[in-house]
C-alpha positions in Angstrom: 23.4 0.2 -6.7 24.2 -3.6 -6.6 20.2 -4.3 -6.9 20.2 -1.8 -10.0 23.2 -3.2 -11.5 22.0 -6.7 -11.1 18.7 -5.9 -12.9 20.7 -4.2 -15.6 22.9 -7.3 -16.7 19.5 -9.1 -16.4 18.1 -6.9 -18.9 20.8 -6.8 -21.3 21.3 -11.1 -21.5 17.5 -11.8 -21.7 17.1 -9.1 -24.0 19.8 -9.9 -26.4 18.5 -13.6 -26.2 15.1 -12.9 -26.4 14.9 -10.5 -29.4 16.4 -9.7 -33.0 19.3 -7.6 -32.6 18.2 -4.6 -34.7 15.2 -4.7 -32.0 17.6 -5.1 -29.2 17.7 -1.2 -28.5 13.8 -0.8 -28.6 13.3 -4.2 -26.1 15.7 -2.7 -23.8 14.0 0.8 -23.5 10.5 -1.0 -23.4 12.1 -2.9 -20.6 13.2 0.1 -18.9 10.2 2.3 -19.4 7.9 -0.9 -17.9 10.0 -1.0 -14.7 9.9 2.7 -14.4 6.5 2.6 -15.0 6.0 0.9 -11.8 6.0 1.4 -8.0 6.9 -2.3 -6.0 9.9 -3.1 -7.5 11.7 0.6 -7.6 10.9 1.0 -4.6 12.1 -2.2 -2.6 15.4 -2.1 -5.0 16.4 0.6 -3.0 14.7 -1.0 1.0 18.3 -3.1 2.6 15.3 -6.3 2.9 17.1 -10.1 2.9 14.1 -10.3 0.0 16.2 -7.4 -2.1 19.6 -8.9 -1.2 18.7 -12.7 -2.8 16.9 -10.8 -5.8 19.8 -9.3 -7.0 22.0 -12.3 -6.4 18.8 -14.4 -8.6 19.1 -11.5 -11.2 22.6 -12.6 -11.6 22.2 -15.8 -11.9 19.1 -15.6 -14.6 21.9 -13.8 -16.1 23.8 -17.0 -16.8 20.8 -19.4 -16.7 19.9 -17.5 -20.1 23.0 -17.9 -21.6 23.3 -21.5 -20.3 26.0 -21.3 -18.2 24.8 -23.7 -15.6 27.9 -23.7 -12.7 27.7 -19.9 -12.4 24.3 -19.7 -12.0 23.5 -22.8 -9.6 26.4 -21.0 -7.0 25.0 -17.9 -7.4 21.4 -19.7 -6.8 23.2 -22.0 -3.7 24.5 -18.6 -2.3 20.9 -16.5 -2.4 18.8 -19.8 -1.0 21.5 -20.2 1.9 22.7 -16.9 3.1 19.4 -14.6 2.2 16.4 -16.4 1.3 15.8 -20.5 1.9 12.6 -19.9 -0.2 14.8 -19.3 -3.2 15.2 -23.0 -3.3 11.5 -23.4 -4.5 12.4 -21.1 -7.4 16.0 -22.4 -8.2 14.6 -26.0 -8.8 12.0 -25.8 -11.3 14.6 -23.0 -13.0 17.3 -25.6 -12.6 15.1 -28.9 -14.0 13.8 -27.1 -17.2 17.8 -26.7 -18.0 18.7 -30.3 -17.5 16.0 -31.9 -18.7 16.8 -29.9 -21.8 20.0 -30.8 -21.8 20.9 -27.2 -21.7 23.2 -28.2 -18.6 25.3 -31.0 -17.3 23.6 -33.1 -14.5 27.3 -33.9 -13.2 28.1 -30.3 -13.3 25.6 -29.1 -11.4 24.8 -31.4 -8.3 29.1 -31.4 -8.1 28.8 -27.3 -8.1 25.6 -27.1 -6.2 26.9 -29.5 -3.1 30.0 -27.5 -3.0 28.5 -24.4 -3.0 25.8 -24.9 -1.0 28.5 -26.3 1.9 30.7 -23.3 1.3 28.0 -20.8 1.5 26.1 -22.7 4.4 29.4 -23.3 6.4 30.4 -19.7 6.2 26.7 -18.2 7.2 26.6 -20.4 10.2 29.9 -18.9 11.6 28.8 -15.6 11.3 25.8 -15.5 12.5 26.1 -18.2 15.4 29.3 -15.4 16.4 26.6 -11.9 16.3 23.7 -14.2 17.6 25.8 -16.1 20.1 24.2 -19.5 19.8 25.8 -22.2 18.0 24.8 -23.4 15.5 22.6 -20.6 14.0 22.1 -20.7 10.5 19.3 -18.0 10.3 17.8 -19.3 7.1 17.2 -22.7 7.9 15.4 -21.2 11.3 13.1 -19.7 8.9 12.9 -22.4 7.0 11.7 -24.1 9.4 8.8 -22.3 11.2 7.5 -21.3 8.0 7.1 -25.2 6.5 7.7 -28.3 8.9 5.9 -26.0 12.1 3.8 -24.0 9.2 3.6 -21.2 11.9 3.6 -18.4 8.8 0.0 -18.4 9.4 0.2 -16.8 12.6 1.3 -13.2 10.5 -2.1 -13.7 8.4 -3.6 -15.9 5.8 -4.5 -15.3 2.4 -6.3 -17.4 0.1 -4.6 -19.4 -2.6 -5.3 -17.1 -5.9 -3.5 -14.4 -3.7 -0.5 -13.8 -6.1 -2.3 -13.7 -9.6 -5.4 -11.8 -8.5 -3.9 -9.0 -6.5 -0.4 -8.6 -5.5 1.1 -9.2 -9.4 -1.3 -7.0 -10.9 -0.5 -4.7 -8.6 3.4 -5.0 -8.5 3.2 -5.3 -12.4 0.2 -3.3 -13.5 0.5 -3.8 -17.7 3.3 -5.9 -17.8 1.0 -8.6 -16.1 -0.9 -8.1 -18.9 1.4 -7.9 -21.3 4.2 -11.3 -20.4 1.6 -14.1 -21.2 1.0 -12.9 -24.5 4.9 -13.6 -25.5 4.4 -17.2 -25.3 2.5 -17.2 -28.3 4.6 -17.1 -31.8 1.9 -14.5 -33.3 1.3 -11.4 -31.2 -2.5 -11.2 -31.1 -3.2 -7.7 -33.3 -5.7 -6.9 -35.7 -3.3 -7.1 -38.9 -2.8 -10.9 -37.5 -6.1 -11.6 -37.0 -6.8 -10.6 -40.5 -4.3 -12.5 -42.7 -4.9 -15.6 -40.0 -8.6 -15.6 -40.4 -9.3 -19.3 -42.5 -6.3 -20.7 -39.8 -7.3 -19.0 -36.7 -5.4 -21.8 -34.1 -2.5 -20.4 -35.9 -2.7 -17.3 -33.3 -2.5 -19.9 -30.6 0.4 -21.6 -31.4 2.8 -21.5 -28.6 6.9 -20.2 -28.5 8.3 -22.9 -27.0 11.2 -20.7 -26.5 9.7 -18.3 -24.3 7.5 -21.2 -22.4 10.7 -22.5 -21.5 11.8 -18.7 -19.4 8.1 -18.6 -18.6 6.8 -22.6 -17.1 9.3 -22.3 -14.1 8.4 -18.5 -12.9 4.2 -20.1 -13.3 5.5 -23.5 -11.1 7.7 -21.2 -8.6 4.4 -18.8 -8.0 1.7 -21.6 -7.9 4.3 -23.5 -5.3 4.2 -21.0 -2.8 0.3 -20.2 -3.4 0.2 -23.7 -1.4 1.7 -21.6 2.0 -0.9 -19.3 3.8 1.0 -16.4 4.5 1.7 -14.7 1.6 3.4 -11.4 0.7 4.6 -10.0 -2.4 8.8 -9.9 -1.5 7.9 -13.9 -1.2 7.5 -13.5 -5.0 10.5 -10.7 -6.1 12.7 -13.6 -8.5 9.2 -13.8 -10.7 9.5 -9.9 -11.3 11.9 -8.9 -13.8 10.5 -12.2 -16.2 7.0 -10.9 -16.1 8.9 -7.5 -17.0 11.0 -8.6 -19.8 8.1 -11.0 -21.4 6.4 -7.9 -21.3 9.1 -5.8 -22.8 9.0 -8.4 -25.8 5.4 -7.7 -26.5 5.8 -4.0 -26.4 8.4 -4.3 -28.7 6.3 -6.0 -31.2 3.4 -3.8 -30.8 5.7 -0.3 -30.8 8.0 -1.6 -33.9 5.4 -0.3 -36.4 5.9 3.2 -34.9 9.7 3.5 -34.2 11.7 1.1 -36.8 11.7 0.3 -40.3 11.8 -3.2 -41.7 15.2 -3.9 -42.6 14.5 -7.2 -44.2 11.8 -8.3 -46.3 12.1 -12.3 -45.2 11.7 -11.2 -41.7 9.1 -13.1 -39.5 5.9 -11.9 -40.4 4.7 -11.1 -37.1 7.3 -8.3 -36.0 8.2 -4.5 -37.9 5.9 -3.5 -40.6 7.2 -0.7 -43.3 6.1 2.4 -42.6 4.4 2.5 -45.8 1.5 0.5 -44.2 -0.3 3.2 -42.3 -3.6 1.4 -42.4 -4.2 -0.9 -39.5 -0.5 -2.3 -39.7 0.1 -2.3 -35.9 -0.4 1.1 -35.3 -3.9 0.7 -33.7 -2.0 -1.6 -31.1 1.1 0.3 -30.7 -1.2 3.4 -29.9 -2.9 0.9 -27.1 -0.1 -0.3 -25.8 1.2 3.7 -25.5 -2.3 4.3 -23.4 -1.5 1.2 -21.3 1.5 2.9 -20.8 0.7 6.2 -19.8 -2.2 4.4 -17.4 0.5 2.8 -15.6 2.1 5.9 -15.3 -1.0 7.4 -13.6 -1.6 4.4 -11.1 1.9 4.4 -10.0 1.7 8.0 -9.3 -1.2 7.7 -7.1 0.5 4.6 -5.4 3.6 7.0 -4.7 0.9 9.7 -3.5 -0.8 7.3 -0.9 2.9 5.4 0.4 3.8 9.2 1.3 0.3 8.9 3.8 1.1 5.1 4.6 3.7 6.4 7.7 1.7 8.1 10.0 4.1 7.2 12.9 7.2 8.5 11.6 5.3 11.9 10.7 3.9 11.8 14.0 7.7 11.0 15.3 9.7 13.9 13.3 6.6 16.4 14.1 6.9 15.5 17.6 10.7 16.5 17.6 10.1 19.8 15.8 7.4 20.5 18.5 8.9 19.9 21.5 12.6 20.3 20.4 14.6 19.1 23.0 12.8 19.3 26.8 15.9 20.5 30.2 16.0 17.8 32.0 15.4 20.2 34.9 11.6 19.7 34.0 11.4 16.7 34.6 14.6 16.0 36.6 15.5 13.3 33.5 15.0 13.5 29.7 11.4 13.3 28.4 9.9 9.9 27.8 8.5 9.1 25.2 5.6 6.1 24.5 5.7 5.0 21.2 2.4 3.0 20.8 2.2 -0.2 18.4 0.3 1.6 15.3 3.3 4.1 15.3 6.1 1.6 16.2 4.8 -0.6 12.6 4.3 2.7 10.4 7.7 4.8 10.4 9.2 4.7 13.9 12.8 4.0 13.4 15.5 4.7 15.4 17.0 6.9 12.5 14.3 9.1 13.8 15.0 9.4 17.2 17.0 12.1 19.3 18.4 10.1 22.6 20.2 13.1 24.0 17.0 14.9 24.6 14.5 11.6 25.0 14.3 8.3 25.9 12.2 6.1 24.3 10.1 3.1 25.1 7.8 0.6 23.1 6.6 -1.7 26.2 3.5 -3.4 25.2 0.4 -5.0 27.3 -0.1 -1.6 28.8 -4.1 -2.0 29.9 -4.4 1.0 32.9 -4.2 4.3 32.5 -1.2 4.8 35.9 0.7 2.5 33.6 1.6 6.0 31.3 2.1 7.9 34.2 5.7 7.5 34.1 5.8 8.9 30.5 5.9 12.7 29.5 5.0 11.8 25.3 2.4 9.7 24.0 2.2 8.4 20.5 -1.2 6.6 20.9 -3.8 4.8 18.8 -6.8 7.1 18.4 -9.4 5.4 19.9 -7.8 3.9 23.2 -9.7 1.2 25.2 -9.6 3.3 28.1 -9.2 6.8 29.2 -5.6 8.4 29.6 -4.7 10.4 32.8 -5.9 13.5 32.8 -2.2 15.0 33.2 -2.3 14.5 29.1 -3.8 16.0 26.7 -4.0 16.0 23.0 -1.3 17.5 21.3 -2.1 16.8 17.4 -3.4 14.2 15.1 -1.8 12.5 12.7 -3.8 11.4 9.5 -2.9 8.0 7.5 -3.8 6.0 4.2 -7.3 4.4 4.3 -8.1 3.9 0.8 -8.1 5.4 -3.0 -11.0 6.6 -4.5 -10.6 6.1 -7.6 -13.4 8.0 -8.6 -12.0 11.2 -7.7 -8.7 9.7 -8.3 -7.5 10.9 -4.7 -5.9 9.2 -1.8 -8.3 8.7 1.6 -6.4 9.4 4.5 -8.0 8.6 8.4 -6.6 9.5 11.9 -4.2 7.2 12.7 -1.8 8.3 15.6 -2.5 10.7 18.0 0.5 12.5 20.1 -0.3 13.2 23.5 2.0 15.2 26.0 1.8 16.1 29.9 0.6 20.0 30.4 3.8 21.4 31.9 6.0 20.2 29.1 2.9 22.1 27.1 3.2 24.9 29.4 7.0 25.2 28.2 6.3 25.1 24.7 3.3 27.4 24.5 
């Protein structure tokens, strides 16, 4: 609820910034629909990730950043970078710079409310978690901080190369509106009708909104910044989101205005609502485009949503176990059943939400190479092809199929073995 609610006061300050007011109600619904319209950011809104945490404590503090209310927004910023996310820093200071070098804020203003923040908030982290971890001091996020950039040990979680973020994981996240956001930086939206009455000045379509560059430059510098680290995910990237979404809203605007408003004012910019009077390539070839995009966006998010269900092939494998086996007498075993939960299944739904400790007991001990080590377990939840043989006490219960891939042809969601469940044969016995 927080994470929504932050989003939505983002939405309602950039939008009422960013557009005409009689267009306010359209921007916001484009602005809506686009978010709806895609699976990565709905989705982690609602996942209790440090990542989510500092994004809605960043959405507030765009909020004020776009209404130029620096001291606000650089303790809300001070507060995200040093109790949630250190890496919020790289985005706060390029969002920060573009203000003061404006002149938008006061450089007095905000190094006074930034030190004092960033003490308050970094003082009152380090006593909390130096009293759960036990180790004083412990300030978590500087930890981080650390390994990730002076020991650069982030590699050791996998590498990607440096075009990572534009080339796969913001079209993914953002699907049209990564199309969509760069094309609000330019004063005329590109469209037929412009191309037309533009065609002896055609630079004039390139001509830049230096009002919108300015919400745009520091979300590019912030991205391209942390291109530079190896390991790369897209959470690393969450305060670029919702200004990719509203950029994007903008442009849908001006492309759907032909269909849904009139034009109230006959001085108005000539690039935004056409009468409806104007039915012959006025914007409505676009607007019917952008409805496609739309709707397209609406069908790749629905086969995302189809192959996450298939991306947890250990906590299917974990419940189906349960509703198998219920819950074991200990007289079979003189003790509760144990249960092996291998590393494939621990990293793909195993959570201990899931688990029933008056009837099991679980274990995930690793660097288990012979096949006596399982002896002392009555459940397996294995990889399915194991390097060696299991005891022939076990044997296979069920398999449990995972994502592999889309094919996109068939439009269809691939799905492979992925965790087997194996069980001893007297516990089998009982159950059969």
């Amino acid at each position: 609820l927080v994470s929504v609610g932050a989003l939505g006061r983002f939405r309602r300050t950039f939008v009422a910034r960013l557009v005409p007011e009689q267009e306010y109600a359209l921007c916001s619904g484009a602005f809506t629909a686009i978010v709806c319209c895609q699976f990565h950011l709905p989705f982690y809104l609602s996942r209790p990730l440090a990542n989510t945490f500092a994004l809605a404590i960043v959405n507030l503090a765009l909020s004020f950043w776009i209404q130029d209310r620096g001291c606000p927004c650089v303790c809300l910023l001070a507060f995200a970078c040093a109790v949630f996310r250190a890496d919020c820093l790289i985005f706060a200071v390029p969002l920060l710079l573009s203000s003061l070098l404006l002149q938008r804020f006061r450089w007095d203003a905000i190094i006074i409310y930034g030190l004092l923040a960033s003490i308050l908030c970094v003082g009152a982290t380090t006593l909390v978690d130096s009293y759960f971890w036990g180790s004083v001091p412990m300030w978590p996020e500087f930890q981080v901080l650390y390994y990730n950039t002076v020991l650069n040990m982030s590699h050791n979680w996998g590498v990607e190369p440096f075009h990572w973020y534009y080339t796969s994981a913001l079209p993914r996240s953002l699907l049209l509106a990564y199309v969509l956001a760069p094309l609000a930086c330019f004063r005329l939206t590109p469209s037929i009708s412009n191309l037309w009455r533009n065609r002896d000045q055609p630079w004039r379509l390139l001509e830049p909104n230096w009002g919108i560059l300015r919400v745009f430059a520091p979300v590019i510098i912030f991205i391209t910044s942390y291109s530079f680290l190896g390991h790369k995910e897209l959470r690393f990237i969450f305060p670029a989101l919702p200004i990719f979404n509203v950029l994007a809203a903008k442009t849908l605007t001006r492309y759907l205005a032909p269909l849904l408003l009139r034009q109230q004012d006959e001085h108005r910019d000539e690039d935004l609502v056409r009468p409806r009077t104007n039915i012959c390539f006025r914007g409505y070839i676009e607007a019917l485009c952008a409805v496609c995009l739309l709707l397209v966006s609406i069908s790749i998010t629905l086969l995302i949503t189809m192959a996450s269900v298939s991306n947890y092939p250990g906590g299917n494998a974990f419940a189906r176990m349960h509703s198998e086996f219920r819950c074991p007498p200990e007289s079979l075993f003189g003790r509760k059943a144990k249960v092996h939960i291998g590393n494939i299944a621990a990293i793909s739904g195993v959570t201990r939400f899931g688990e029933q400790p008056a009837c099991y007991q679980y274990s995930k001990a690793e660097n288990l190479t012979n096949p006596s080590d399982f002896e002392t377990f009555d459940i397996l939840l294995a990889e399915p092809e194991l390097p060696f043989k299991l005891p022939a006490s076990f044997r296979l219960v069920f398999r449990q199929e995972g994502f592999s891939h889309v094919d996109f042809m068939r439009w269809s969601v691939i799905t492979k073995p992925s965790v087997d469940v194996f069980a001893k044969d007297r516990l089998l016995d009982r159950v059969n």
